[in-house]
N, C-alpha and C positions, 0 to 999 in steps of 0.2 A: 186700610179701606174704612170705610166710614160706617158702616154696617156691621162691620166681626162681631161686636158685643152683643146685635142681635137677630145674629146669622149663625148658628150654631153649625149649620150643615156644611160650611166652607170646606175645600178640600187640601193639603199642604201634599205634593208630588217630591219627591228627594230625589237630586239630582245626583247623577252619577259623583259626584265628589263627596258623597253620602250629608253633604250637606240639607237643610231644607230648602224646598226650592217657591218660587213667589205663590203664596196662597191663592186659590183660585175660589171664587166668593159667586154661592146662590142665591137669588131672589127670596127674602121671608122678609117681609114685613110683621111691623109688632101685630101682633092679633086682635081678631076682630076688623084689620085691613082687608076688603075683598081683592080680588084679583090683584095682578101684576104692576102695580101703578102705587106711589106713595108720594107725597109731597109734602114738603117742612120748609119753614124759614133755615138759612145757615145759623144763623145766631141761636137759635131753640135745639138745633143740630149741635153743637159744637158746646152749648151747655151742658147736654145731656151725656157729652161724651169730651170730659174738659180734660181725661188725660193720654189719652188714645185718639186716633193714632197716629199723630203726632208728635210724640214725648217719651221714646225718640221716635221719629218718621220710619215707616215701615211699606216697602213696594207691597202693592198687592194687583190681582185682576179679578174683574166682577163680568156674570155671563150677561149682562144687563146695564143699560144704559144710564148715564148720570148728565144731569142736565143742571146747569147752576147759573143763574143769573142773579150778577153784582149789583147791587144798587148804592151801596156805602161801603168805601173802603178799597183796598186792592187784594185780592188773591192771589197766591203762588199754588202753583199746583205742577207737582212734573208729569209729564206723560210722554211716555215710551223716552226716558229719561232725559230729556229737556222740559226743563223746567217755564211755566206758561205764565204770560203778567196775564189778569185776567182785572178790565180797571171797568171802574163803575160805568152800567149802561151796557159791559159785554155778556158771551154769555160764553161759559165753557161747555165744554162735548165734550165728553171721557166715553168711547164706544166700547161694546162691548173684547173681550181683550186685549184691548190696552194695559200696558202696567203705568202703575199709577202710585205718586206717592206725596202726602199730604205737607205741607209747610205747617205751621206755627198758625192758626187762623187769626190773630190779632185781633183789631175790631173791624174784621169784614159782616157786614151784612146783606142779606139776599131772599131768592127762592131756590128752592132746591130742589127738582124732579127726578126721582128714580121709576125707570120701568123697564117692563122686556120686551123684547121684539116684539111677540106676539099679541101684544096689549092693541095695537094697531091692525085696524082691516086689512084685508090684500089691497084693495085701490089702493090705500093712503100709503099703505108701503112701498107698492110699487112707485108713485110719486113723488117719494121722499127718500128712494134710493140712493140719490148725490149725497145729501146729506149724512144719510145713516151709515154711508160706508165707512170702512174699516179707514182708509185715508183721506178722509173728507177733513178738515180744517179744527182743530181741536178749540181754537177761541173764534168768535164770532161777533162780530162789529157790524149790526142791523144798520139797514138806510134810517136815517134820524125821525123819516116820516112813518117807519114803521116803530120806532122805539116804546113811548108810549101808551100806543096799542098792547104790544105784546107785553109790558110790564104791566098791564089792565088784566089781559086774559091768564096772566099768569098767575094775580089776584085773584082771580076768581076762582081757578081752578082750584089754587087754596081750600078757599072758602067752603066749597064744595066737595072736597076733600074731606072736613074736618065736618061735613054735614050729615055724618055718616047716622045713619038712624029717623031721620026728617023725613026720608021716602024710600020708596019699595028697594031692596037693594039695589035690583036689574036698574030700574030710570037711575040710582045714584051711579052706579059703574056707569049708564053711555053717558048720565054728562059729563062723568070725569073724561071718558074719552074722547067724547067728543072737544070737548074743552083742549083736551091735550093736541088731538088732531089738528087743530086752530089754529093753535100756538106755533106747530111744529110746520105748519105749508107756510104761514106768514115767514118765518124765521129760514126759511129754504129760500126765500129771496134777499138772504144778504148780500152784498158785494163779494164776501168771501167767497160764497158757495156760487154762485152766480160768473163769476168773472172764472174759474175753475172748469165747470159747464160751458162755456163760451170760448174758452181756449180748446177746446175737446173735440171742433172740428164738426162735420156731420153727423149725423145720428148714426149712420154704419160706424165710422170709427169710435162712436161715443161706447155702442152696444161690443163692437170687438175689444174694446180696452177696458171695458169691467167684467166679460167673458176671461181677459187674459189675467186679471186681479185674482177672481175665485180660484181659477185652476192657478198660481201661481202660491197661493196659499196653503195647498194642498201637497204641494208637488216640490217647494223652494230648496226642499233639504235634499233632493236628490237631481232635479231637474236644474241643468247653471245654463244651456243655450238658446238661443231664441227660436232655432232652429227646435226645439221640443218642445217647446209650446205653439209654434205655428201647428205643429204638427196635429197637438193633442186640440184644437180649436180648428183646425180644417180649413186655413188661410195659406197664404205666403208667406214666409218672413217680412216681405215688405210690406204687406201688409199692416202685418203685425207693429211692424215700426214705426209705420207711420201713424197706427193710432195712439201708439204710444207717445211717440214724440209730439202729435197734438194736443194730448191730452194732460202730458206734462212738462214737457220739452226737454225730455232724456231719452235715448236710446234705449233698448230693452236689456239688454244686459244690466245697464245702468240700475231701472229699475229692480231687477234680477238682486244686485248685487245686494240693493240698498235694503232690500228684503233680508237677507242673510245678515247683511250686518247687525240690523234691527234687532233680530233674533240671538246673536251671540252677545250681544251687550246685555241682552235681558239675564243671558243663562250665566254671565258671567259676574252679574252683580247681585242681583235677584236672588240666586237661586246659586249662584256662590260653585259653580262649576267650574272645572279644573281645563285648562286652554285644549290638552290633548283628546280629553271627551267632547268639548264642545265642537271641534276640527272635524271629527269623527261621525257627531249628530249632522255635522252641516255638508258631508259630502267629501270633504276634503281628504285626499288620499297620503297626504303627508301634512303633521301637523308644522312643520315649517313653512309649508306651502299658503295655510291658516294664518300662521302666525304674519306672515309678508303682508297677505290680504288685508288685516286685520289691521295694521303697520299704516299703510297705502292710505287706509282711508279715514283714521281715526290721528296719526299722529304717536300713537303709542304702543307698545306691545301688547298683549293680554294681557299680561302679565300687571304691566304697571297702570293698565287701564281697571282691572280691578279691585287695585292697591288705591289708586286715586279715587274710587266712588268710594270705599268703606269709609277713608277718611271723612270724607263729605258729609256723610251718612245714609249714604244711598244702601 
């Protein structure tokens, strides 16, 4: 993570294989930062921190948002272990819980935005919930007519940033956030996040299928039917599937599934968990039963699925 050096309060969880498992990383900015909100060039980024944590690459998760837009060069960045091009003019999303693990930064340069949820009013979050969600689009390709806009206000905010002492704190925090709020509605109209929204169907099914996200979140390691989630959200099953299937054009199960999977790749590269505990965290009443599943949708066993990230250096 890009902050450990200075983020002392991060937390490391050990996974039943007694091994450690993917650190989990709190919001501290260097001091004398006010609130939730910090901004850097990558290049001033990646100076300051020329041999971590990258060398070698290290998974982690932050409870707090990273926001990074390319202007020179291309970015690798993996998240939730696929690895993202992220090329000049885009802009990467790393949300909060993602695991996340950094490439070799090269000569990428950019802006860099960390902050936390709560950095943002209720309005503007409520408005920016496609975007801010946990599976909203991790690289982001602006309409060309908004590009130079948002590389303007994302200058600014810079700027403004780094103005820190010119004016009363209070007015320096809202124009950072406001600044930030700008940046962050503009940038909720890209085609990514936009054409996502659009496939999603009506506002009932739009509101039932992030209703079924949250509680799927919650619930994924013990809850596998669709029938248990119509239940716990007070719909039909068909309901339920047909917002799903509007919203992303899978079945619920599907998505069900793809959640679980998500979850065992973390705990078995990450955090370096043994196949039998991970079966076990995920519901699974036989760890061969696991193991099929696992088989089914990846191509490899657990086993050699996390014999092939170490190598990698995942």
């Amino acid at each position: 993570m890009m902050v450990g050096k200075r983020h002392p309060g991060r937390s490391s969880r050990v996974g039943r294989s007694g091994k450690a498992a993917v650190p989990l990383y709190g919001f501290q900015p260097p001091v004398g930062t006010p609130y939730g909100l910090e901004v850097n060039t990558v290049e001033d980024f990646f100076a300051e921190h020329d041999d971590w944590p990258w060398n070698p690459p290290r998974p982690g998760r932050a409870t707090f948002h990273y926001l990074i837009l390319v202007t020179e060069g291309e970015l690798l960045h993996d998240v939730d272990h696929v690895t993202r091009t992220v090329a000049r003019g885009q802009w990467l999303w790393v949300r909060p819980g993602h695991a996340q693990c950094w490439h070799p930064p090269g000569a990428v340069r950019g802006l860099f935005v960390l902050f936390e949820p709560d950095v943002l009013t209720s309005e503007v979050a409520r408005l920016l919930a496609p975007l801010t969600a946990h599976e909203a689009p991790a690289v982001l390709s602006p309409h060309p007519d908004d590009a130079t806009w948002l590389e303007q206000t994302a200058l600014q905010l810079l700027d403004e940033h780094r103005a820190l002492g010119r004016r009363r704190l209070d007015v320096h925090h809202a124009l950072r956030r406001s600044l930030l709020e700008s940046l962050l509605l503009r940038l909720a109209d890209s085609p990514d996040v936009t054409s996502t929204g659009a496939a999603a169907g009506g506002t009932g099914r739009r509101h039932t299928y992030a209703r079924f996200v949250d509680v799927l979140e919650l619930h994924f390691r013990e809850l596998h039917r669709a029938a248990d989630y119509a239940g716990l959200l007070g719909c039909s099953v068909r309901t339920l599937s047909r917002a799903a299937r509007d919203a992303t054009g899978k079945g619920v199960r599907e998505v069900i599934d793809e959640r679980r999977l998500l979850e065992a790749r973390r705990l078995l590269t990450g955090a370096g968990w043994e196949a039998r505990a991970v079966a076990v965290h995920l519901g699974f009443t036989d760890p061969a039963n696991f193991g099929r599943f696992f088989r089914h949708h990846t191509g490899l066993t657990p086993a050699a699925f996390a014999a092939r990230e170490a190598r990698t250096g995942m």
